[in-house]
C-alpha positions in Angstrom: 25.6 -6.7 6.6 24.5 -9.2 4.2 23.1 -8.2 0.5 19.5 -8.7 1.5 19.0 -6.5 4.3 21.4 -3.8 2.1 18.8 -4.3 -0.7 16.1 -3.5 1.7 17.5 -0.4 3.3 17.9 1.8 -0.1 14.9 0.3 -1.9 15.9 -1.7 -4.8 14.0 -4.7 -4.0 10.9 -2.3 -4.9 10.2 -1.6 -8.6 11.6 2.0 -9.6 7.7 3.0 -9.9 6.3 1.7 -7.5 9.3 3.2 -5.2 8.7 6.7 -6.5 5.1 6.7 -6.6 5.0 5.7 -2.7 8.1 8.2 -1.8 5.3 10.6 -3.7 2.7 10.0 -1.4 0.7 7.5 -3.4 -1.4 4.5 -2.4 -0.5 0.9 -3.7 -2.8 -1.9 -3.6 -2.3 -5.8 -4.6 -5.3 -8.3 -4.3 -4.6 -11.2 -1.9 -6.4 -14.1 -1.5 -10.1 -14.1 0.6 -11.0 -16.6 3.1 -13.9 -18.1 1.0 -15.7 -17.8 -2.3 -17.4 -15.2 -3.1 -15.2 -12.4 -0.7 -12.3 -10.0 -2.5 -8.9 -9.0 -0.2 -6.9 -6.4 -0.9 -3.9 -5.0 1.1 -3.1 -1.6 0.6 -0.3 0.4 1.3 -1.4 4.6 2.3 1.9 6.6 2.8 1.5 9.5 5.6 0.6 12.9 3.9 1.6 16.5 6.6 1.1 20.0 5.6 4.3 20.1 3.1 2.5 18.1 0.9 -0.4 20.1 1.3 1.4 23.1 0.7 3.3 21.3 -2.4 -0.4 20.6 -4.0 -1.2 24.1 -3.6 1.9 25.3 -5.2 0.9 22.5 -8.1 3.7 20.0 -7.6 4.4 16.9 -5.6 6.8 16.4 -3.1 8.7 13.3 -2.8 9.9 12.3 0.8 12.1 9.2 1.6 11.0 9.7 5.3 7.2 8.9 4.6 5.5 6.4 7.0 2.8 3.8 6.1 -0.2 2.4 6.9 -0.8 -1.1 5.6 -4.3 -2.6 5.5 -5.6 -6.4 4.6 -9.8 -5.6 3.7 -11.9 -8.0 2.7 -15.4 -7.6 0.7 -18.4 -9.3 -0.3 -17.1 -10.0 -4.0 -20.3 -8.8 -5.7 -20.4 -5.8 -4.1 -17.0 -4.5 -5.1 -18.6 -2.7 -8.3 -21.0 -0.1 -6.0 -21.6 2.6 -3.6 -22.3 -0.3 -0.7 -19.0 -1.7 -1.1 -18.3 -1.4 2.9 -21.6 -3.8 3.8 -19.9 -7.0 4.6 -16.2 -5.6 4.9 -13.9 -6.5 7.2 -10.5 -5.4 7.7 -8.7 -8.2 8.3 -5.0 -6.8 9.5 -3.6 -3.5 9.6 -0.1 -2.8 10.3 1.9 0.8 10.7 5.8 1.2 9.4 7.7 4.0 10.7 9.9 4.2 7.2 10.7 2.3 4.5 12.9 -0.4 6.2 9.7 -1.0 8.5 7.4 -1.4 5.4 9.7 -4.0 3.7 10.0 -6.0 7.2 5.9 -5.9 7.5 5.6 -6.8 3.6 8.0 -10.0 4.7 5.6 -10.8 7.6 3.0 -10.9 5.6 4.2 -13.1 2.7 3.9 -10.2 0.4 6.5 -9.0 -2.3 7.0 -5.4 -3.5 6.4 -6.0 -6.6 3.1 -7.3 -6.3 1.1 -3.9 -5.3 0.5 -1.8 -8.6 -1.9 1.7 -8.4 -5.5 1.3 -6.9 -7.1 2.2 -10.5 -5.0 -1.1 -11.7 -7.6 -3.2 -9.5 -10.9 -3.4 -8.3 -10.3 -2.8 -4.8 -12.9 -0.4 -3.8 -11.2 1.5 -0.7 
């Protein structure tokens, strides 16, 4: 097995983080770029939530699973509406992919010309989603 696909199976080509906050159950975003002027694309990445995290919420902790599965999804927007309630008029969702683990997400992040590093929280953008 060569170093690349080692680095990819236990996660260090993803910022420590970034890593952590996914394996937590958090969403990361990164803004791409839209087909024309005037449009915003984001890609986000939603790991899968089950009932342990919402029995871990209840209980007032997070759990952290290095088993989660992800949904990945390219959106794109109507650039001035990004900052209100009509966000969705004019969206379209340009891709959408679904990883079974981690290894899958990396693959689908390669397909996509996309680098871990990249994606940061959603409150670090203006993706409205």
């Amino acid at each position: 097995m060569d170093s690349s696909q080692d680095s990819t199976h236990d996660g260090s080509d993803w910022p420590v983080d970034k890593l952590t906050a996914l394996r937590l159950g958090r969403k990361l975003v990164t803004e791409v770029p839209a087909s024309r002027p005037g449009r915003r694309a984001f890609v986000d990445i939603t790991p899968s939530r089950d009932r342990s995290d919402d029995r871990a919420r209840d209980e007032g902790w997070v759990r952290q699973d290095k088993g989660r599965r992800f949904s990945l999804r390219h959106r794109e927007y109507d650039g001035h509406r990004l900052d209100g309630f009509d966000h969705d008029i004019g969206a379209t969702l340009v891709a959408s992919a679904d990883a079974t683990d981690e290894v899958a997400l990396r693959a689908a992040l390669t397909a996509w010309g996309l680098r871990p590093d990249s994606f940061v929280h959603p409150w670090q953008t203006d993706d409205p989603s």
